[in-house]
N, C-alpha and C positions, 0 to 999 in steps of 0.2 A: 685534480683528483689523483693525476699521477704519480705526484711530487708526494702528497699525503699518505696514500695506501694503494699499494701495487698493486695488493692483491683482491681488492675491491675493484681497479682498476681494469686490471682482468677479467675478472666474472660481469663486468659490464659489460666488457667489450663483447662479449659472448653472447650478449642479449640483442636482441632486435632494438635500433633510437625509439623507434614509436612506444616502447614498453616502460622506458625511464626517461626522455628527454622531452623537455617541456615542450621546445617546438615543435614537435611533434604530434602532442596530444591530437584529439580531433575535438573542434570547437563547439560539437552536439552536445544536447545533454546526456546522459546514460539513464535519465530516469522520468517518468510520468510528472513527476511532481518535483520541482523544485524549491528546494527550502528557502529562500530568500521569499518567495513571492506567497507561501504558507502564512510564514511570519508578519510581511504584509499585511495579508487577509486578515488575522488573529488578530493583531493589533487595531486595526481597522473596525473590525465586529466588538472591540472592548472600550473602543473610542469614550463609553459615558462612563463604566465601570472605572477608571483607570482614575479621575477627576473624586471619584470616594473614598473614604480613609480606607484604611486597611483590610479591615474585616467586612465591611460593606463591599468593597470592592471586589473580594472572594467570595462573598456571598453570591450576588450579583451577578461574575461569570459563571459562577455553576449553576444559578437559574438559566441564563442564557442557554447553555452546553447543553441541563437538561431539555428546555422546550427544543433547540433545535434538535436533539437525537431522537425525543419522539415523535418529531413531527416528520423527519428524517423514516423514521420505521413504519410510520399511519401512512405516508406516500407509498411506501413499496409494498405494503400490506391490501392495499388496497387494488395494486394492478394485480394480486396471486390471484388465479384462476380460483384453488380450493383455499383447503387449511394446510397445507405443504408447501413449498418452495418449489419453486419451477425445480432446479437443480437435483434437488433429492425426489422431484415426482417421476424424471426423467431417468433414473437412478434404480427406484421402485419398480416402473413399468419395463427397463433393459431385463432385468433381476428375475421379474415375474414372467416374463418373453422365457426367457433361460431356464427356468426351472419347469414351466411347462414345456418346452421340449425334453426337458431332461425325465420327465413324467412319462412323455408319450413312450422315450424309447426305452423305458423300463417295464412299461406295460406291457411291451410286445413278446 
């Protein structure tokens, strides 16, 4: 790197090894979900599709995608207490706490 650009070589050196140098890295993932084992999965769930010509095959994973997204939504639809979302009922009820105090002390 030296030999090639000095002045690359420089602004490197300035840097922490852990930020540019491979052995360094840390050998965790950075993330929840790993793309290799997604892809896996995907490919795995299209196992009978893939065996269809072309447009059966496309057809075929969008049936798949759809039944799993709605059944995906009918599962969590089903644990909501009301018609809201925990998260925005949570949301509502901070909101409406706040604005009756904000009631009471304009009343007074």
């Amino acid at each position: 790197m030296k030999e090639l650009d000095k002045d690359a070589f420089k602004w490197l050196e300035q840097m922490a090894p852990n930020t540019w140098v491979k052995a360094f890295f840390s050998e965790f993932p950075k993330c929840d979900i790993l793309m290799n084992n997604s892809c896996e999965v995907f490919n795995k769930y299209i196992l009978e599709a893939r065996e269809l010509p072309i447009l059966s095959m496309i057809t075929k994973i969008k049936e798949q995608l759809m039944t799993r997204i709605y059944n995906k939504q009918k599962d969590v639809m089903e644990k909501w207490p009301g018609p809201v979302c925990p998260k925005i009922r949570k949301k509502i009820l901070r909101n409406s706490e706040w604005a009756n105090l904000l009631l009471c002390v304009t009343c007074w």
